[in-house]
Legacy VTK file of the C-alpha trace (Angstrom):
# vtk DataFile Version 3.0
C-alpha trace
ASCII
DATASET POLYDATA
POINTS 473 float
254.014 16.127 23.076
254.647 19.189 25.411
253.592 21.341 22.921
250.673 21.639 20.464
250.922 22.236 16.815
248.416 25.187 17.166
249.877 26.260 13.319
248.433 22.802 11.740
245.567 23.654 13.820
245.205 27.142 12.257
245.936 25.392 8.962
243.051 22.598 9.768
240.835 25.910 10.413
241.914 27.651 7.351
240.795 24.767 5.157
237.176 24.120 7.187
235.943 27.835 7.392
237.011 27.969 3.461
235.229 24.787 3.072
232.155 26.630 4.486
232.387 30.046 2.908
232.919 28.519 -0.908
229.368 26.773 -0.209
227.417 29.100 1.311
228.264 32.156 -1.285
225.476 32.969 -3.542
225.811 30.458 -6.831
225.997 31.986 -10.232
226.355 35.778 -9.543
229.947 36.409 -8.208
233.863 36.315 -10.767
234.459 33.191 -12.063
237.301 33.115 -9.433
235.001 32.837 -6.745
234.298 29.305 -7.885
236.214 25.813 -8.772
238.208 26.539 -11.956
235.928 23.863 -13.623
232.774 24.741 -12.502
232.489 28.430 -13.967
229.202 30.813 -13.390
227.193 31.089 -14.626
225.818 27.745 -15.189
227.964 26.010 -12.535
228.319 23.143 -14.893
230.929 20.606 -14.737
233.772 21.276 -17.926
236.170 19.019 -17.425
238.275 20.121 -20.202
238.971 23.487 -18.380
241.933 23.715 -16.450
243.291 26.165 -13.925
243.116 26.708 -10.018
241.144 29.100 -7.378
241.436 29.266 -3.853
238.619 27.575 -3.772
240.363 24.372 -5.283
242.872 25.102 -2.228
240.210 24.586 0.818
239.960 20.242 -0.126
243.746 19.218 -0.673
244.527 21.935 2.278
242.749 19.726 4.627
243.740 16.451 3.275
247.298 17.711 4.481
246.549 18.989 7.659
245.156 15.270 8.414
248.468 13.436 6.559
250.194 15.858 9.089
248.638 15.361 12.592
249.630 11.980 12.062
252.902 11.746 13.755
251.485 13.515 16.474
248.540 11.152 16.879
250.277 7.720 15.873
253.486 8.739 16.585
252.992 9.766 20.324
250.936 6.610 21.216
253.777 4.383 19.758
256.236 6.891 22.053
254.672 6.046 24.720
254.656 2.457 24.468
251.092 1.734 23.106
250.799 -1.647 20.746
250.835 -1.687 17.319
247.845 -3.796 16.703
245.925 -1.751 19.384
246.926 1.715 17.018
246.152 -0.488 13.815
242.684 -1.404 15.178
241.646 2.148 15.962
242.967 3.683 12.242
240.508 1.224 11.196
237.371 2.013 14.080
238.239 5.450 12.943
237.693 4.718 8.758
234.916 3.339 9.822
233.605 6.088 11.807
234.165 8.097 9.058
232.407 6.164 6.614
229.213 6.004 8.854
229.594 10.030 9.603
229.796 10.592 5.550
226.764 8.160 5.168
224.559 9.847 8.206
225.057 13.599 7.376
224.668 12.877 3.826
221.297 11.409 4.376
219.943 14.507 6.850
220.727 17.490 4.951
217.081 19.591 4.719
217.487 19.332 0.910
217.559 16.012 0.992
214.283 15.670 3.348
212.219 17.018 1.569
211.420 19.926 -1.795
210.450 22.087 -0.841
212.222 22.161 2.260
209.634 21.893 5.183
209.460 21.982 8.848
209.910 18.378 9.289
213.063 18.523 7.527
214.770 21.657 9.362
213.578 19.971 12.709
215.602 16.030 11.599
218.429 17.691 10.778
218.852 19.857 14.275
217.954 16.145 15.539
220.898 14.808 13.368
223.461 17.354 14.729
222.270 16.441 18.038
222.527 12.732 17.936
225.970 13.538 16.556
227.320 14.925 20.305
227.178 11.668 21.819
228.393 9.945 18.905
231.414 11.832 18.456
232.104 13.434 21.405
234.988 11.567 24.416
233.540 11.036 27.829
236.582 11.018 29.790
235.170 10.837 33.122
232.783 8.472 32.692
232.802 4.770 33.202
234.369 2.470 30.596
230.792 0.945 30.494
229.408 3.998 30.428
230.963 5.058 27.799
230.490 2.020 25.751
226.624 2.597 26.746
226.398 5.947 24.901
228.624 5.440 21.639
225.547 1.941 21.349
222.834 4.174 22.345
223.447 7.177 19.910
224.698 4.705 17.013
221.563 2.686 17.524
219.536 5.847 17.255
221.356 7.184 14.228
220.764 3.861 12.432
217.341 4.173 13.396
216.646 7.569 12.065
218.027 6.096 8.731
216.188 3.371 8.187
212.646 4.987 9.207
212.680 8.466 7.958
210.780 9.140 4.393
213.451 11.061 2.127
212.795 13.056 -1.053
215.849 13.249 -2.943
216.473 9.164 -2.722
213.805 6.477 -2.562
215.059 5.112 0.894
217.777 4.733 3.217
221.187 3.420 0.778
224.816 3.676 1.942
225.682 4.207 -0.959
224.329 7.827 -0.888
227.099 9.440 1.346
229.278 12.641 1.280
232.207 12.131 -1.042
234.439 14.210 0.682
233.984 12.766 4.266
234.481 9.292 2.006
237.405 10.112 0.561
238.610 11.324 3.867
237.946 8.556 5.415
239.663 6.131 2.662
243.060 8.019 2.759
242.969 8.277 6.965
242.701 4.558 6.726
245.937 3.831 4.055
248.111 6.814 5.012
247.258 5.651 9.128
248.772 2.075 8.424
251.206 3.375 5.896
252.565 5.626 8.562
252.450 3.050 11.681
254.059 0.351 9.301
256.854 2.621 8.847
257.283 3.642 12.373
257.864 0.321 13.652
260.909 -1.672 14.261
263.736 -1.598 11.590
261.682 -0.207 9.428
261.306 3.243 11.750
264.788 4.623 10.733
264.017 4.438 7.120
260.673 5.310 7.086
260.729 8.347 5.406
262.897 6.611 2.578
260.146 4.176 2.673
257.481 6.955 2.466
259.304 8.385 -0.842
259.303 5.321 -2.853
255.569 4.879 -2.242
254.931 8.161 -3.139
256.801 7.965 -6.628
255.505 4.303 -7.209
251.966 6.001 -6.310
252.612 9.100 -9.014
253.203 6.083 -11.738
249.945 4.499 -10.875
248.136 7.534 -11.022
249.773 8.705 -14.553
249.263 4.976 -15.710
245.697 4.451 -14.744
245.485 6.704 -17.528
246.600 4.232 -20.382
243.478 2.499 -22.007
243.299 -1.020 -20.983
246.342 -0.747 -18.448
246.900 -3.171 -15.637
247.312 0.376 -13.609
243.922 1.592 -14.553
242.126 -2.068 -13.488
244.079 -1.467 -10.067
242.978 2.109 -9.559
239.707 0.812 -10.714
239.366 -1.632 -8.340
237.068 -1.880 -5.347
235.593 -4.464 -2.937
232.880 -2.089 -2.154
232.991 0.748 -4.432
230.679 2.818 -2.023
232.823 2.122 1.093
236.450 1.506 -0.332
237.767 2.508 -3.814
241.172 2.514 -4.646
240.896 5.339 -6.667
241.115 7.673 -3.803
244.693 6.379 -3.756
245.881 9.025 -5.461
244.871 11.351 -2.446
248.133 9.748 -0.661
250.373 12.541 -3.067
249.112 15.024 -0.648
249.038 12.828 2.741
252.266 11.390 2.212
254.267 14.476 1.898
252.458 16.216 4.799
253.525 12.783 6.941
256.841 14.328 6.310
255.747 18.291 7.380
254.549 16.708 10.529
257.246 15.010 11.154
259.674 18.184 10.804
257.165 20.316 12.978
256.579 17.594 15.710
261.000 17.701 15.823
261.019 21.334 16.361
258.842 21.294 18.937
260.730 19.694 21.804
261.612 23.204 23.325
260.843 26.750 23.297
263.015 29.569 21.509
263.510 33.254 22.014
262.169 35.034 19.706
265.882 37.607 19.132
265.247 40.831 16.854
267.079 39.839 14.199
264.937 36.338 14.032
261.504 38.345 13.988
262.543 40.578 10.781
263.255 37.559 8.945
260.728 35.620 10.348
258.173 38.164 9.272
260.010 37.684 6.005
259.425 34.205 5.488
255.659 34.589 6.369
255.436 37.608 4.266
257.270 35.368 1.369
255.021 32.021 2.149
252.019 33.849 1.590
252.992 35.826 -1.614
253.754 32.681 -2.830
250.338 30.511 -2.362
248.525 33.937 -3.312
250.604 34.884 -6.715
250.524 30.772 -7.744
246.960 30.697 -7.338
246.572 34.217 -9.232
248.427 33.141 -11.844
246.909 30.049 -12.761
243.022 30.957 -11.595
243.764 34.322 -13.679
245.435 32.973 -16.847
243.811 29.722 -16.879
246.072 29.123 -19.216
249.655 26.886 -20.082
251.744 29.753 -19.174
254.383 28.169 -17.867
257.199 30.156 -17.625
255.656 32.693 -16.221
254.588 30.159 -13.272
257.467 28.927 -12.991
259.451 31.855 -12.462
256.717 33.208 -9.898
256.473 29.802 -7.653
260.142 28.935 -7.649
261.041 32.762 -8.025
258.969 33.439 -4.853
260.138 30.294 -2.818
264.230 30.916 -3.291
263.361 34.205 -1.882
261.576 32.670 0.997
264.198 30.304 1.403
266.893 32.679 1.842
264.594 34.653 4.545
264.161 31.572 6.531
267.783 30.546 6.039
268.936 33.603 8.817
266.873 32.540 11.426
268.710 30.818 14.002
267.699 27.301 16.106
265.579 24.570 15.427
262.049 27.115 14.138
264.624 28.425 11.457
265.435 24.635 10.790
262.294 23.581 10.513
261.208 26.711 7.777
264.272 25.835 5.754
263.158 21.896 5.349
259.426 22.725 4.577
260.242 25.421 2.144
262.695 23.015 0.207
259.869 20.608 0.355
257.249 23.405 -1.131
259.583 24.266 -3.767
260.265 20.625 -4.502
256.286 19.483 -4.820
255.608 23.016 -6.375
258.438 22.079 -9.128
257.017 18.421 -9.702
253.258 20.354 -10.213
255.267 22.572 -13.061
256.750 19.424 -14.607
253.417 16.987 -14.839
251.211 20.384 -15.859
251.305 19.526 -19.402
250.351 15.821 -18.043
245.917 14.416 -17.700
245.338 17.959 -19.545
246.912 20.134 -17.163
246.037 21.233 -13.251
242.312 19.988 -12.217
240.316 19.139 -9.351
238.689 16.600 -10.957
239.763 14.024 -11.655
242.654 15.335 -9.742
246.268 15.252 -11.581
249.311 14.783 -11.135
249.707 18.906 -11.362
246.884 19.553 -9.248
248.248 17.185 -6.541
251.717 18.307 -5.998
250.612 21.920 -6.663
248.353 22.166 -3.948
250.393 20.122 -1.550
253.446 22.747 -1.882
251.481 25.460 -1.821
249.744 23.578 1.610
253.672 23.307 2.949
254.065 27.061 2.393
250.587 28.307 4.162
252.209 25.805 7.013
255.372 27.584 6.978
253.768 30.905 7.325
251.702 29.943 10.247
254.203 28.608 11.972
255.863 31.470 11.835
252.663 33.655 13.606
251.187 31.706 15.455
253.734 28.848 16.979
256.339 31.340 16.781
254.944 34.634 17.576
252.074 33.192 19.515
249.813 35.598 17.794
246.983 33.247 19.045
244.110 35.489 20.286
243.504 37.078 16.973
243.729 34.015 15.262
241.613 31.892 17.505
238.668 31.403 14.980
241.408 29.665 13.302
243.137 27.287 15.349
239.728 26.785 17.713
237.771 25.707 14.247
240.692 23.544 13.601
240.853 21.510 16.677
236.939 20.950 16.302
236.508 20.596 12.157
233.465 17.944 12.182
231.387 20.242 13.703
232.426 22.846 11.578
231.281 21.049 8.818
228.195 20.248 9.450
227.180 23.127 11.744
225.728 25.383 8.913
223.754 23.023 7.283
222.297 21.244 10.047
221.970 23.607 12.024
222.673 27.121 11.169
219.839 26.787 7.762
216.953 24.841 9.919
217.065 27.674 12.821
216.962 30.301 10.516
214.092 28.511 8.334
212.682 27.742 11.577
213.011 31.303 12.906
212.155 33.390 9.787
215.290 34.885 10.124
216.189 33.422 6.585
214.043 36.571 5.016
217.198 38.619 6.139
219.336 37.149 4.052
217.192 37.357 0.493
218.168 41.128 -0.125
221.928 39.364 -0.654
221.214 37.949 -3.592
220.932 40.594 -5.298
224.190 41.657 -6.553
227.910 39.877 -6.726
229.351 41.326 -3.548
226.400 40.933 -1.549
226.077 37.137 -2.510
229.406 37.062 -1.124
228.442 39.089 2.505
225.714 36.189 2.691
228.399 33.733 2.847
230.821 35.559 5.052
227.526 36.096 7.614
226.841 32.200 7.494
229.902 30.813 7.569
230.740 33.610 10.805
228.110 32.593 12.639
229.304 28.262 12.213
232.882 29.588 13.373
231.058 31.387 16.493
229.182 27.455 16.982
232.544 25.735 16.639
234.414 28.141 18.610
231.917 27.801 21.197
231.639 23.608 21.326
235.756 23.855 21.221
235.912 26.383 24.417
233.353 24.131 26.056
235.529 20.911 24.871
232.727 19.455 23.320
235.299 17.787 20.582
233.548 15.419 18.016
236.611 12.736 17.682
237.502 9.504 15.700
LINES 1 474
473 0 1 2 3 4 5 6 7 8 9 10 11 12 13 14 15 16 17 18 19 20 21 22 23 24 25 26 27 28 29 30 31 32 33 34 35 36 37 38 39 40 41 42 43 44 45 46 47 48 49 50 51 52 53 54 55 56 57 58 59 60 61 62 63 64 65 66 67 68 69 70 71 72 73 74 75 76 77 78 79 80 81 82 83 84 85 86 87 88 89 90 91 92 93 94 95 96 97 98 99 100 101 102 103 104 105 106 107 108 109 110 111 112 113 114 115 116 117 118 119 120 121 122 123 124 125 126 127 128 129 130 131 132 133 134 135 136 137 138 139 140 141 142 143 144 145 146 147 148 149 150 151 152 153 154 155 156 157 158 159 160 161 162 163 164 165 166 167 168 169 170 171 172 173 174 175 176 177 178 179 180 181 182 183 184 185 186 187 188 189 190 191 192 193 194 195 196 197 198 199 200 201 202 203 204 205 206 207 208 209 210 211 212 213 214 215 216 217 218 219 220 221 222 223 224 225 226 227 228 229 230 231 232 233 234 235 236 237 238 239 240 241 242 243 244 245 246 247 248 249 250 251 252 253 254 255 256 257 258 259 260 261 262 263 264 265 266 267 268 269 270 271 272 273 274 275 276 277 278 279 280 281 282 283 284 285 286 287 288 289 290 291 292 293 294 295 296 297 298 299 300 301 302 303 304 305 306 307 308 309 310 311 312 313 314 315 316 317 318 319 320 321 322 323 324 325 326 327 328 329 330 331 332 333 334 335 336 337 338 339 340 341 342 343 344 345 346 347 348 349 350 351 352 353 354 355 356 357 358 359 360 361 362 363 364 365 366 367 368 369 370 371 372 373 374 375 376 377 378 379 380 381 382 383 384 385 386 387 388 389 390 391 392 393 394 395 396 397 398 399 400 401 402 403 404 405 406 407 408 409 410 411 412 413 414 415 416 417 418 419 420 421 422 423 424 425 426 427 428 429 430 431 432 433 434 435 436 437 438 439 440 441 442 443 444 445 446 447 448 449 450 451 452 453 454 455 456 457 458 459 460 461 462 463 464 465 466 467 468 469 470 471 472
């Protein structure tokens, strides 16, 4: 690749910072907007009946995407280049796996978990954590094969260690099946959608693999509708799971958003073989198909975290309404950039559509369990926020004022981790914590605390990415 996707990047970093921010806000005191549609202040309490979308519901299925589309960029370059098939299959799997043991680890070394109240002992074990995570993580290029081998053993080894011997209080002792669900389910769908994708890259199959791609995603969407059906054969198979705290096939359904970004990356990879000028007349309607991108993520999501409601008309005529629009903007730029905003706004409008059809479908559009309408929704409305980074930042190269962006993107497993690891113990550890209580004291102010945290883990990830200190799978 002569060229990096900075966009998915920024798109990567859009979804991690989010990630942060929607966690470190003050609970229970802020619109009910500020929160997952089904877990309303001020109770925070799970409704499952409730149905509706924020932007928070955005940050989770926005990164799922990003991952489904760095795929042809990772897999797809290696198998350019010549690299075996088994060799690529054998590291989508190291990499599950790696994920697995990083959802386990972290999950198991959050202060909270240490101890209640938290103490010093547990601020200090999880800085130790996030350290022990460097040389776990991180690619030693010019060291020694053996050398290298000689770290990963040593830092694993320690890790396991720290597991087995440390005295939690929020479990009895050391169980994988305590992890983080979202680095699980991450780690499930990088494992199916990485051999889906390098099955369908190979031989005869290569030329129809997007064909290939499409019938697995509609066979997929019938699975997922009939799991519901009581007593189905569907709902045994979704069900199903050789070890349900390692592999569940129920994070399957995850593959609605994966498998569609497979495709994204696969237009944006194509239109990066050379560099265009940027003419006049492309910038004004380039601005134009940001502009419309945007309005269309922010007016679905008002809409339907707003209403809450099965107003459908009215979202249908503002998605689709808002798309065309977009589609017409993008349709009078010239070369292979306008090309590639043409294909991924049909394919926004198309998933967008399909999340207005299965809406009345599994009670509407929710997070969890995720539907049909939640899936496609959020993946369209993923293709769009692509679409109108591409435009600024691959296109326009606005990079420098978006670096907190792209920089958290290319380094998101520290970004995850960073606050709560290590951002909480050194300001426990520090006293500088007693800054931040006069922030819970009204709605907007619980929402400053967040913005402060989650600033300060963009300044740590910004700072491990300038120093290439990448954690990698």
């Amino acid at each position: 690749m002569k060229q990096r996707a900075y966009s998915l990047d920024a798109l990567r970093g859009y979804a991690i910072i989010t990630m942060v921010l929607s966690a470190t806000v003050v609970a229970g005191i802020l619109p009910e907007w500020m929160y997952h549609a089904q877990t309303p202040p001020p109770t925070h309490a799970y409704l499952p009946e409730i149905s509706g979308l924020t932007w928070v519901d955005l940050v989770f299925p926005f990164f799922l995407f990003a991952m489904g589309a760095a795929l042809p960029f990772s897999i797809g370059s290696r198998l350019e280049r010549g690299e075996g098939w088994w060799k690529v299959a054998l590291d989508v799997v190291l990499r599950f796996l790696q994920l697995a043991f990083f959802a386990i680890f972290i999950q198991h070394f959050y202060p909270y978990v240490l101890s209640s109240p938290q103490d010093v002992r547990s601020w200090l074990l999880a800085i130790g954590a996030f350290a022990v995570l460097f040389p776990m993580f991180m690619r030693f290029g010019r060291v020694p094969v053996w050398g290298r081998v000689a770290i990963k053993v040593t830092a694993y080894g320690v890790a396991v260690a720290m597991l087995l011997t440390t005295d939690y209080a929020l479990v009895e002792s050391f169980s994988p099946e305590f992890s983080n669900i979202i680095i699980l389910i991450l780690s499930n769908v990088a494992l199916f959608a990485g051999l889906i994708y390098l099955a369908t890259s190979l031989g005869c199959l290569k030329g129809i693999g997007g064909w290939i791609r499409l019938v697995l995603f509609a066979l997929l969407a019938l699975l997922v509708l009939g799991a519901d059906v009581e007593g189905s054969w569907a709902g045994r198979v979704m069900h199903y799971s050789p070890l349900w705290w390692l592999l569940r096939m129920d994070y399957l359904r995850y593959l609605l958003i994966l498998l569609p970004a497979i495709e994204a990356g696969e237009m944006l990879r194509k239109s990066m073989s050379g560099k265009e000028s940027a003419t006049e007349r492309n910038k004004n309607n380039s601005r134009w198909a940001a502009v419309l991108a945007l309005a269309a993520v922010v007016l679905v999501v008002a809409t339907l975290g707003t209403v809450q409601n099965h107003l459908i008309g009215l979202w249908s005529v503002v998605a689709i309404g808002t798309l065309a629009v977009m589609l017409v903007a993008s349709s009078k730029v010239s070369g292979s950039m306008g090309t590639l905003w043409r294909r991924l706004t049909l394919l926004a409008a198309v998933l967008v559509a399909l999340g207005i059809m299965a809406e009345p479908l599994q009670g509407g559009i929710k997070k969890d369990p995720a539907t049909l309408g939640y899936l496609f929704t959020t993946a369209g409305l993923a293709v769009a926020s692509l679409v109108a980074l591409s435009v600024t930042v691959d296109y326009f190269g606005w990079r420098k004022g978006l670096s907190f962006l792209w920089q958290s993107g290319q380094n998101p497993m520290v970004a995850y981790v960073a606050c709560d690891l290590l951002v909480y113990p050194l300001l426990n550890l520090t006293g500088g914590i007693a800054l931040l209580w006069p922030l819970y004291s009204s709605p907007w102010l619980g929402f400053l605390h967040g913005v402060i945290l989650t600033s300060v883990t963009v300044l740590i990830t910004m700072l491990t990415t300038r120093l290439k200190w990448f954690w990698r799978t």
